[in-house]
C-alpha positions as CSV (number, residue, x, y, z in Angstrom):
1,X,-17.5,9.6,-25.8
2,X,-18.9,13.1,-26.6
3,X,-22.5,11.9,-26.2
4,X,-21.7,10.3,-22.8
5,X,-20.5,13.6,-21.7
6,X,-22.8,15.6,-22.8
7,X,-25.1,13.4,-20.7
8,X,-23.2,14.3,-18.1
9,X,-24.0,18.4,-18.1
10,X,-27.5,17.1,-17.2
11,X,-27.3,16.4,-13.9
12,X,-24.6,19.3,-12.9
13,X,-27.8,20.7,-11.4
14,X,-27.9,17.3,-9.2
15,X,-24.6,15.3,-7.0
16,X,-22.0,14.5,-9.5
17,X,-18.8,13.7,-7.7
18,X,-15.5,12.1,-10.2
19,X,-12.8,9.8,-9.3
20,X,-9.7,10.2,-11.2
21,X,-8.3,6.9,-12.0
22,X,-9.3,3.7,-11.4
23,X,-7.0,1.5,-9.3
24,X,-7.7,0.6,-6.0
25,X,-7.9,4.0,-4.0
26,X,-10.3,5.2,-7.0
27,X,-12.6,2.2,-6.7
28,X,-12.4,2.5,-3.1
29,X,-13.4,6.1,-3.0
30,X,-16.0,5.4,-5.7
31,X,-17.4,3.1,-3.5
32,X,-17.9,5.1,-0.7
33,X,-19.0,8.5,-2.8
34,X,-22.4,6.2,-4.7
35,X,-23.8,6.8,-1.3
36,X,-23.4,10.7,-1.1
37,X,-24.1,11.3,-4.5
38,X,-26.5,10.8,-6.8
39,X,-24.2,9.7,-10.0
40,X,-20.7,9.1,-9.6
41,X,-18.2,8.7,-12.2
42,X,-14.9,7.1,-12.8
43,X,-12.3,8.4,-15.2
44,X,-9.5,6.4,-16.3
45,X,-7.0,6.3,-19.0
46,X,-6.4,2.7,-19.6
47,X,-9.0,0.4,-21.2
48,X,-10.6,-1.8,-18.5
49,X,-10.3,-5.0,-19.3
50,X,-13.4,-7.9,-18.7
51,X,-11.4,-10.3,-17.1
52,X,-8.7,-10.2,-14.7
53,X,-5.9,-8.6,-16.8
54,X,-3.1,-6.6,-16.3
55,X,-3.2,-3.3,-17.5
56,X,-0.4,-0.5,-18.9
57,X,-1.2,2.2,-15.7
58,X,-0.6,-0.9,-12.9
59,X,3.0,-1.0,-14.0
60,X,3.7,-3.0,-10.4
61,X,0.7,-5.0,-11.2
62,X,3.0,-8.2,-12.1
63,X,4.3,-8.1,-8.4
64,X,3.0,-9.1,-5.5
65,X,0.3,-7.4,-3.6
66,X,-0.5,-8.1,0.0
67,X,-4.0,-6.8,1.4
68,X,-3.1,-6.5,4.9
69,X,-5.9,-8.1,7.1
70,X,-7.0,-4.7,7.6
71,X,-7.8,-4.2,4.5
72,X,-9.5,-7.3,3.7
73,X,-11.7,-6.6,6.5
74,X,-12.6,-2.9,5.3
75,X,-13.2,-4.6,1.6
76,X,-15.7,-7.6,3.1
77,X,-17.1,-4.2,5.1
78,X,-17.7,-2.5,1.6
79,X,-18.5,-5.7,-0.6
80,X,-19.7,-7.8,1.9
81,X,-19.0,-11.7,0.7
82,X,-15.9,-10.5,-1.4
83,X,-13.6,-12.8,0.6
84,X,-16.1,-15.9,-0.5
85,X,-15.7,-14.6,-4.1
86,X,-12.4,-14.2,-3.7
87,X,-12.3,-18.0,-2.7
88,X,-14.4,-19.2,-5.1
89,X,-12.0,-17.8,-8.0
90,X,-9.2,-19.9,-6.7
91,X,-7.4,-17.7,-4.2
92,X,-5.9,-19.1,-0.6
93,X,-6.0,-18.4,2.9
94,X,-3.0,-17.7,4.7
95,X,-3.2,-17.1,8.4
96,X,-0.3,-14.6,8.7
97,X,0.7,-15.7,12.2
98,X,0.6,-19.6,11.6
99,X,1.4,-20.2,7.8
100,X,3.6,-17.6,6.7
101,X,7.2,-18.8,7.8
102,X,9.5,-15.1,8.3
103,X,12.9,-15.3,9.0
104,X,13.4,-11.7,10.8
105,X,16.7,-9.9,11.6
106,X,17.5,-12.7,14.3
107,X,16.4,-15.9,13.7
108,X,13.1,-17.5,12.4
109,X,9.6,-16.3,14.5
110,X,8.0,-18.7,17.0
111,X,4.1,-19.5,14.6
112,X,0.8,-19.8,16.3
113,X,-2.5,-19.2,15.6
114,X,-4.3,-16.1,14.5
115,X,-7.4,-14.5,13.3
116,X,-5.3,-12.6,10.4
117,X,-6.2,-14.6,8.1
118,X,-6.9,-13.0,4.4
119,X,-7.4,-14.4,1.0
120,X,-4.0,-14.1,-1.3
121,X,-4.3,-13.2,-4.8
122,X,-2.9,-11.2,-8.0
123,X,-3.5,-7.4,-8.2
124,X,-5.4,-8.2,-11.5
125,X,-7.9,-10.6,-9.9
126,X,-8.4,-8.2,-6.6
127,X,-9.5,-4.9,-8.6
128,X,-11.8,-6.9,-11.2
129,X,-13.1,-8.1,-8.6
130,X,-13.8,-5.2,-6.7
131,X,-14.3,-3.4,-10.2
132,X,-17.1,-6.1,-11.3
133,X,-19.0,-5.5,-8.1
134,X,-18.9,-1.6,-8.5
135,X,-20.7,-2.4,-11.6
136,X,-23.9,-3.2,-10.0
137,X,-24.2,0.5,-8.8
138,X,-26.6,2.2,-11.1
139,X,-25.3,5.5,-10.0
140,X,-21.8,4.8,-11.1
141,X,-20.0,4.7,-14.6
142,X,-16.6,4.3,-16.1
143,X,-15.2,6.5,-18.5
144,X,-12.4,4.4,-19.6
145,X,-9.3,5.4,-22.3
146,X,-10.0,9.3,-20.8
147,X,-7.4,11.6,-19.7
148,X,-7.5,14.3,-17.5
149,X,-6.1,17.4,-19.0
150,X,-6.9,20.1,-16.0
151,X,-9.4,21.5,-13.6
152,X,-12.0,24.1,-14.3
153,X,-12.1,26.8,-11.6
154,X,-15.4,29.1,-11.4
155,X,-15.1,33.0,-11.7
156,X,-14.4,33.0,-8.2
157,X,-11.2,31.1,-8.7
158,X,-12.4,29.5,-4.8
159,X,-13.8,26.3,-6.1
160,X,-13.2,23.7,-8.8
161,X,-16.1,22.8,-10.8
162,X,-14.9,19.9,-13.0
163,X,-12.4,19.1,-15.3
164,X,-11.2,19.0,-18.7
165,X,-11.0,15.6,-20.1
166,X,-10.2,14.2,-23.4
167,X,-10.6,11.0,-24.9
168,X,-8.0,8.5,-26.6
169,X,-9.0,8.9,-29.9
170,X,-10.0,12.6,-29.6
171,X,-8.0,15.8,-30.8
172,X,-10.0,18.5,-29.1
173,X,-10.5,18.3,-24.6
174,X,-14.4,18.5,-23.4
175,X,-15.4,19.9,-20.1
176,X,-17.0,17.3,-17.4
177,X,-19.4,18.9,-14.6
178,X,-18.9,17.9,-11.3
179,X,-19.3,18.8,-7.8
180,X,-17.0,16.9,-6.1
181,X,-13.5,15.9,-8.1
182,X,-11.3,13.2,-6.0
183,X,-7.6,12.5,-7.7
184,X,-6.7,9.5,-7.3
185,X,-4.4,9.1,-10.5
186,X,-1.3,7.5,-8.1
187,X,2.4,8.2,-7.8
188,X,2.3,10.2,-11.6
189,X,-0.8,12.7,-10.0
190,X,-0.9,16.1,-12.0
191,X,-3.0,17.6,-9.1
192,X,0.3,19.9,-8.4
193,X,0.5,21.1,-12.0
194,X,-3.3,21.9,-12.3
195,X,-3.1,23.5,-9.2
196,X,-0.6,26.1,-10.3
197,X,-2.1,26.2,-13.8
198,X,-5.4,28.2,-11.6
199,X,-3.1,30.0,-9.6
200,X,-2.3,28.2,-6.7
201,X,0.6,26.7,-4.6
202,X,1.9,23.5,-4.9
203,X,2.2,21.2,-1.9
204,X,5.4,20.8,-0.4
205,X,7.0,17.1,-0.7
206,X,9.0,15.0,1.7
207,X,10.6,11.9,-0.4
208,X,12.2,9.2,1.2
209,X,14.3,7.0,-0.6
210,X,16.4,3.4,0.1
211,X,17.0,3.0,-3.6
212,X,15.3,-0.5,-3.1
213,X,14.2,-2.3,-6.5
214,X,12.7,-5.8,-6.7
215,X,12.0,-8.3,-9.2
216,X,9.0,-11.0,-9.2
217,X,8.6,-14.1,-11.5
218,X,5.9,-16.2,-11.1
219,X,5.6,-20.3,-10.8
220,X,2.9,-23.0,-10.7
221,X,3.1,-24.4,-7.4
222,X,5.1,-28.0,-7.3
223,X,2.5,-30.9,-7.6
224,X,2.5,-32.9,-4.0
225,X,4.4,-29.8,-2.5
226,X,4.5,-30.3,1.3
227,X,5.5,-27.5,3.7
228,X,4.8,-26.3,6.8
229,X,4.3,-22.7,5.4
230,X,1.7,-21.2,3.0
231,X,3.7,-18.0,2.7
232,X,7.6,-17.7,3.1
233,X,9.7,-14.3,3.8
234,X,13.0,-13.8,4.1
235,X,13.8,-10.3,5.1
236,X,16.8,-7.9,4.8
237,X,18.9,-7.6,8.1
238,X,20.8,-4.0,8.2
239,X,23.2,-2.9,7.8
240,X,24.7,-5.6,5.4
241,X,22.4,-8.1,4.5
242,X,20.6,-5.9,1.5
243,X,19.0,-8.5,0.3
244,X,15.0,-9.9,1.1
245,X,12.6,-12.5,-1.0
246,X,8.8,-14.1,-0.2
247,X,7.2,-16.6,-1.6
248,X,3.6,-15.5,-2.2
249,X,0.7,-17.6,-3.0
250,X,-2.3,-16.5,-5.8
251,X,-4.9,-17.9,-7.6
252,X,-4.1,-21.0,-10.0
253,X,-2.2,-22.9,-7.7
254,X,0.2,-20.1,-8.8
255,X,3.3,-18.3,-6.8
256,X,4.2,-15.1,-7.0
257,X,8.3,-15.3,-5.7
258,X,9.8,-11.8,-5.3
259,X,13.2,-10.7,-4.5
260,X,14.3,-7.2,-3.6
261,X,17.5,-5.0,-2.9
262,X,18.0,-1.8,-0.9
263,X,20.7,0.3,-1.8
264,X,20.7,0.1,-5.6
265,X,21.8,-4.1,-4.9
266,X,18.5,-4.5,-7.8
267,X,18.1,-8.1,-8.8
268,X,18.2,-9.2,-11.9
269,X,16.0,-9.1,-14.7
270,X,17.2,-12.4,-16.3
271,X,15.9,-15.8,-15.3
272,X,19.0,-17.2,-14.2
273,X,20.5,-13.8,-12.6
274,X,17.2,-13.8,-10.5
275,X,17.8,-17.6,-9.8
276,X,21.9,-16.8,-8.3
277,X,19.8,-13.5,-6.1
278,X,17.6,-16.0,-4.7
279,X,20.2,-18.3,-3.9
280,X,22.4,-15.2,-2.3
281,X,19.7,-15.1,0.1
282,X,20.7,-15.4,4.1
283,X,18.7,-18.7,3.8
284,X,18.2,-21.3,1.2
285,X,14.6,-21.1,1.8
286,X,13.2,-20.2,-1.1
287,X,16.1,-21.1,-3.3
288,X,15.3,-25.2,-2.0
289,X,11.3,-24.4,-2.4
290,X,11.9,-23.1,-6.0
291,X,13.5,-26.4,-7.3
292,X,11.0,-28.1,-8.3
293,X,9.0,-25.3,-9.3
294,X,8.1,-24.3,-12.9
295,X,8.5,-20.6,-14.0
296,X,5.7,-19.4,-15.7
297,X,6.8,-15.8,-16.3
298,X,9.4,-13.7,-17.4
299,X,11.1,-11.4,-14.7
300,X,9.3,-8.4,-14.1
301,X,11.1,-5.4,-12.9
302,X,10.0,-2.6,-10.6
303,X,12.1,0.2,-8.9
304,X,10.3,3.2,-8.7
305,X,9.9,2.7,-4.4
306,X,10.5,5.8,-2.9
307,X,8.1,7.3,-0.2
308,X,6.7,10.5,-0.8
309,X,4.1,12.5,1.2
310,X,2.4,15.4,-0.9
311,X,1.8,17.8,2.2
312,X,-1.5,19.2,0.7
313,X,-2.9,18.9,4.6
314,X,-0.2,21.8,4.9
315,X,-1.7,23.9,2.2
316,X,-3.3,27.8,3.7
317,X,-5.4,27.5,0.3
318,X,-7.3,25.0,-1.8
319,X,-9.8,24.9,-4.1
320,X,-13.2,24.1,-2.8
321,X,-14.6,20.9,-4.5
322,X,-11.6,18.7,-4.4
323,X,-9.5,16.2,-3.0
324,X,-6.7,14.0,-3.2
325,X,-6.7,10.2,-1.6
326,X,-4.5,7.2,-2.3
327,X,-0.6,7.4,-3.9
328,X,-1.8,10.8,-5.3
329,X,-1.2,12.2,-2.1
330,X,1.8,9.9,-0.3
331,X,2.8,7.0,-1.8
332,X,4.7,3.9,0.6
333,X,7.8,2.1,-0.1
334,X,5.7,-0.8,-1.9
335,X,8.2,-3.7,-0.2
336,X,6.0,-3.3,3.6
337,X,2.7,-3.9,2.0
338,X,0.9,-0.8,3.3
339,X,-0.7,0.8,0.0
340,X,-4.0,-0.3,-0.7
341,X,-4.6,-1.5,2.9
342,X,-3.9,2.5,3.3
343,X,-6.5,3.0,0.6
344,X,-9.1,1.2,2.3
345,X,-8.6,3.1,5.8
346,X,-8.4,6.2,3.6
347,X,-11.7,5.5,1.7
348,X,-13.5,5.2,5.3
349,X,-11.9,8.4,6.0
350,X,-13.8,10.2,3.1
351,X,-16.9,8.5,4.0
352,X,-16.6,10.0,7.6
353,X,-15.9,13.5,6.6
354,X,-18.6,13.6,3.9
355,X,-21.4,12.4,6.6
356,X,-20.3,15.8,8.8
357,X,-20.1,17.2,5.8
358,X,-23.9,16.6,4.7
359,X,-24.9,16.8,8.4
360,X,-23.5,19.7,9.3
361,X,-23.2,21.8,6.1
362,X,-26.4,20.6,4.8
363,X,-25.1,19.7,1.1
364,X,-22.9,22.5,1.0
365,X,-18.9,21.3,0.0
366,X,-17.2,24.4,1.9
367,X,-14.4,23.4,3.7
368,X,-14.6,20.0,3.2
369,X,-11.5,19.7,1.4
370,X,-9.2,21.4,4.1
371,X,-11.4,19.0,6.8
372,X,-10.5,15.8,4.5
373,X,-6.6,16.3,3.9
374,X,-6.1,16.9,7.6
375,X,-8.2,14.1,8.6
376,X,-6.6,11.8,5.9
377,X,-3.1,13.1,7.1
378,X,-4.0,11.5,10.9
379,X,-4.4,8.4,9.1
380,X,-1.1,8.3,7.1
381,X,1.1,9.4,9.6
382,X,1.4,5.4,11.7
383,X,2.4,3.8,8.4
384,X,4.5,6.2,7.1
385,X,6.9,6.1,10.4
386,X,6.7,2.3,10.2
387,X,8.0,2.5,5.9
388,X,10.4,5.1,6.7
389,X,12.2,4.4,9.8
390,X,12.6,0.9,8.2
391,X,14.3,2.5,5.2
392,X,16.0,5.1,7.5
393,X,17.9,1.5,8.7
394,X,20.1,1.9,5.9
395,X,23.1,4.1,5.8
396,X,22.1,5.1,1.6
397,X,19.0,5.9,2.4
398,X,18.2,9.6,0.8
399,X,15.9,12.2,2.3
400,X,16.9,12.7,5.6
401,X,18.7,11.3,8.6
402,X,17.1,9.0,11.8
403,X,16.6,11.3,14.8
404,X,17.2,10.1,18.5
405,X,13.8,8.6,18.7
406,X,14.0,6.5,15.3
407,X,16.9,5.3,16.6
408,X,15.3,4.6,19.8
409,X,12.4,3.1,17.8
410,X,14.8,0.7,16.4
411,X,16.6,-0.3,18.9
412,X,13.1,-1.5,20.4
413,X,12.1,-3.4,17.8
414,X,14.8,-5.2,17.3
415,X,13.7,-6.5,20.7
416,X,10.5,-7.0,20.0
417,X,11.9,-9.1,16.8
418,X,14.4,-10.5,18.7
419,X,11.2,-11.8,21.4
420,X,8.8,-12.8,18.3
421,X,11.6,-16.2,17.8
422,X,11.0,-17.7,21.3
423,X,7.4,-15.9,22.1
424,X,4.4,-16.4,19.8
425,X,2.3,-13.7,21.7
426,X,4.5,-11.1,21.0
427,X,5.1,-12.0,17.4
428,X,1.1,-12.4,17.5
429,X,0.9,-9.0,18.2
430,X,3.5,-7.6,16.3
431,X,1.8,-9.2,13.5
432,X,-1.3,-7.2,14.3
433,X,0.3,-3.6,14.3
434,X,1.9,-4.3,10.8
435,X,-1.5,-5.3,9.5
436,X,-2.8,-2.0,10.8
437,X,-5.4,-4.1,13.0
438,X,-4.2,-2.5,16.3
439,X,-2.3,0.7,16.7
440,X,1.8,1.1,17.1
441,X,1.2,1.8,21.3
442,X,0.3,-2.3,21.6
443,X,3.6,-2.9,21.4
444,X,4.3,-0.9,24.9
445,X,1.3,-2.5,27.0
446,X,2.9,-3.4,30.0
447,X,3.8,-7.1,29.6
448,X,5.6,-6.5,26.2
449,X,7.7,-3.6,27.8
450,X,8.9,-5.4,30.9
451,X,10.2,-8.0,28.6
452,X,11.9,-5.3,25.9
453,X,13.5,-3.7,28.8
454,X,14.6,-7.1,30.7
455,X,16.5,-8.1,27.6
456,X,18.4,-4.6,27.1
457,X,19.6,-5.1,30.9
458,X,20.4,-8.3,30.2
459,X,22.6,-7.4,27.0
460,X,23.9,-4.6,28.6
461,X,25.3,-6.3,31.6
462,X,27.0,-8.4,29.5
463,X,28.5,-6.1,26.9
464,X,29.9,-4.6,30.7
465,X,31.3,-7.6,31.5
466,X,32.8,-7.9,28.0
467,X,34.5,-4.8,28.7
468,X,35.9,-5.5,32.2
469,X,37.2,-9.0,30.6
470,X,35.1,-10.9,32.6
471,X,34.9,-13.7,29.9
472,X,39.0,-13.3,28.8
473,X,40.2,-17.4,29.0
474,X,42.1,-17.7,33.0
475,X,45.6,-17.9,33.2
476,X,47.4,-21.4,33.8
């Protein structure tokens, strides 16, 4: 490792920019920062396995992971033919509109066609992928089995100027050069710590918390299986039905099957505890689809859900030469699906503020990392009201209380799910704001409102009548 590193130091006088950790958001941002800088290098702790294995800093990896069709599409952006590589190692399509079969709060949603269509596969096989085609940039290099011990501030104390690293198998930290440091180490980031260790404030946090957990096994897919779904979800209906499963097809003729509790209800980490959750479901769905199936898995376990939102766009001061991206700076409530589709949109984020950056500033990093957090908070702050006013559903839920207009906001879409059984349109779009393909205000456009509003009038003239007795039986 030393002699790697020491390689390093020869190009401080160059563009070095490092990415700390290498999941998802850190291969995404790597991506974009090989064209701004002229060597870019990864640092993660974990070994990085040749083939698509999990690994000990994924602990979710075993569950499923949905690339929103967002995402997918920022990905074939980045890597263009990854969706045809993604094919070609075995994973499926699913149109999201006419092959996932959702049973929402009311009643099964009216399918039709779509162009969400994405490519469904294992965490494990996604970031090799992804990983392996990184590779190909001669600019970029892992430094696997590394941890990051700290930052190094110049004499200034204004601007960070690398880090202190240190390898698994050595006793003593080395410094790494760098002119550009981007954390994204996840949900465990140390960026607050380091920060204080050179004298500065720590963000401020908002956590939000539905004490859901969820457990995943996986199958092989029944031989001759016929359905009329690719995809199957069952979701939770406040404010008693706690309980939520999908059926979620990967690579291998494989299923992912995952069932999940709010409220501290966690399933069960035994086979035939997580067999009696499934069948507690509000539908036998799954339950009858999983009879024939094979389980291939033990039960995996995951609880760690909570939302959090590292406020570093809030910060007065930060060091120069830094940034954060990814779970290091607000982490989702895994369940909706949002984080690495979040990562993506993030990543385009960086590569936006670092063109102004170069245009503008002519190779000179100052302000960009007050310009980036700002920016990247824009971009958080649509799925983090969907994640959290869906958790703010449930009574348990820690962290705050829903204001009048969350409560407005729910009331409305429970219309708008309520609409999605009978109308495919507005299920169609629905569908596209919770892949992040159009923005939240689609579901007010004029012909969606009319409708929201006629069935509020509707239900309200008859919870009037109710009350006047209007429907009490007639007297003989």
């Amino acid at each position: 490792m030393s002699t790697y590193i020491e390689a390093q130091q020869n190009i401080r006088n160059g563009s070095h920019a490092v990415v700390i950790g290498g999941s998802m958001a850190g291969l995404l941002a790597a991506r974009i920062l090989v064209e701004h800088f002229e060597h870019v290098t990864v640092v993660e702790r974990d070994r990085l396995p040749q083939e698509p294995e999990q690994r000990p800093g994924v602990p979710q990896a075993h569950h499923v992971h949905v690339l929103l069709t967002q995402g997918q599409r920022i990905l074939e952006q980045l890597f263009p033919g990854i969706k045809a590589e993604l094919a070609a190692a075995g994973a499926p399509s699913v149109d999201w509109v006419a092959e996932c079969s959702c049973l929402n709060l009311w009643g099964w949603v009216s399918l039709g066609s779509s162009d969400l269509i994405t490519r469904t596969c294992s965490r494990a096989l996604l970031e090799w992928v992804v990983r392996r085609r990184l590779s190909n940039y001669s600019n970029l290099q892992f430094l696997p089995t590394t941890q990051v011990k700290g930052l190094l501030n110049d004499n200034t104390n204004s601007r960070v100027k690398g880090l202190q690293v240190r390898g698994h198998d050595d006793s003593h930290t080395t410094e790494l050069a760098a002119d550009l440091i981007v954390d994204a180490s996840g949900r465990n980031s140390q960026l607050p710590n380091w920060l204080e260790e050179i004298g500065y404030e720590p963000p401020t946090e908002t956590v939000i918390n539905s004490f859901l957990g969820y457990s995943t096994q996986w199958y092989e897919r029944p031989e001759g299986f016929q359905a009329d779904w690719k995809a199957l979800l069952v979701a939770a209906k406040p404010p008693h039905d706690k309980r939520g499963g999908v059926i979620f097809p990967i690579e291998g003729n494989r299923w992912q099957v995952l069932v999940s509790g709010i409220g501290r209800d966690y399933p069960p980490t035994d086979e035939a505890g997580f067999m009696e959750f499934v069948r507690s479901l509000r539908t036998p769905a799954i339950y009858n689809a999983l009879q024939s199936a094979k389980p291939i898995s033990p039960v995996y376990s995951y609880r760690r859900t909570e939302n959090c939102w590292r406020h570093y766009e809030k910060l007065s001061r930060l060091p120069e030469g830094l940034v954060a991206i990814g779970d290091a700076v607000c982490a989702f409530n895994p369940v909706y699906g949002q984080g690495m589709t979040v990562a993506a949109l993030s990543a385009l984020t960086l590569n936006q503020c670092l063109q102004e950056q170069f245009r503008y500033q002519k190779g000179n990093f100052t302000g960009l990392t007050k310009h980036f957090q700002k920016q990247l908070s824009k971009v958080l702050q649509t799925p983090w009201l969907m994640a959290t006013g869906e958790d703010f559903r449930w009574e348990t839920t820690s962290g705050g209380h829903p204001d009048k207009i969350t409560q407005l906001m729910h009331r409305y879409m429970d219309q708008i799910m309520l609409l999605s059984i009978s109308n495919p349109k507005i299920y169609r779009s629905f569908a596209e704001v919770t892949h992040l393909v159009k923005p939240s205000r689609t579901l007010f456009a004029p012909e969606i409102l009319v409708r929201v509003i006629g069935t509020l009038l509707n239900q309200s003239r008859q919870e009037k009548a109710l009350r006047q007795g209007a429907y009490a039986p007639k007297q003989g």
